[in-house]
C-alpha atoms as one frame of an Amber mdcrd trajectory, in Angstrom:
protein
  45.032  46.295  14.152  47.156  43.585  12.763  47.473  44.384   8.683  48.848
  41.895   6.059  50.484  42.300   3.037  48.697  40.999  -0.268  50.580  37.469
  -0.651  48.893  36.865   2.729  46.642  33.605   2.660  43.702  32.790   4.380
  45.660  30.055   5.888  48.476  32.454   7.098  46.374  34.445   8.451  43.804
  32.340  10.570  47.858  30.588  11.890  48.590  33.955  13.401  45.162  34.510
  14.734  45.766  30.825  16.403  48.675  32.290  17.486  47.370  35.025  19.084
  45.487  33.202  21.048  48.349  30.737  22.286  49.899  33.605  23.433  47.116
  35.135  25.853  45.492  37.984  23.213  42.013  37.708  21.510  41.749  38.304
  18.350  38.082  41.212  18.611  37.321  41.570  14.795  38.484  40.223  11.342
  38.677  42.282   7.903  38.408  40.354   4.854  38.679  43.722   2.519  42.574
  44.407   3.888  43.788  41.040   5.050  43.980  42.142   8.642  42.416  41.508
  12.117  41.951  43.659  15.577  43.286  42.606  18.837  44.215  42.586  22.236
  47.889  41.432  21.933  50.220  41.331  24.645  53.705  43.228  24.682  55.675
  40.044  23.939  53.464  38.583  21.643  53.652  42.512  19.848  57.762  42.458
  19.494  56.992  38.611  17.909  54.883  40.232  14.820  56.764  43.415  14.434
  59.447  43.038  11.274  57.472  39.830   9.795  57.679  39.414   6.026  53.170
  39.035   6.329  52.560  41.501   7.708  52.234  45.358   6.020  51.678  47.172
   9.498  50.092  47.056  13.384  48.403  50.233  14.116  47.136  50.663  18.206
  43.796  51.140  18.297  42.361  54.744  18.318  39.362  56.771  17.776  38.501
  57.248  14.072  36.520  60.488  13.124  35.190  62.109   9.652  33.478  65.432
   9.313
């Protein structure tokens, strides 16, 4: 999951999903509560997004549980 910082547009964000998909990932779900999207991104697309000014984190997917 692909998270963006606050000063994030829309804009912004829909460029790196566009992105994303330039580079051979799809983009599987969008959040409009924290700015973010989920993904299937490939390892050199990954390196491309890690350190950007955008974005807040990426977190790999995982299994989520409560009790």
């Amino acid at each position: 999951m692909v998270v963006f910082k606050d000063s994030a547009t829309k804009d912004q964000i829909e460029e790196y999903v566009n992105n994303v998909h330039a580079n051979g990932g799809k983009v599987t779900h969008r959040y409009d509560i924290i700015n973010g999207f989920a993904a299937h991104l490939p390892d050199n697309f990954m390196s491309n997004l890690q350190g950007d000014d955008l974005i807040e984190s990426i977190e790999p997917d995982g299994i989520v549980t409560t009790q």
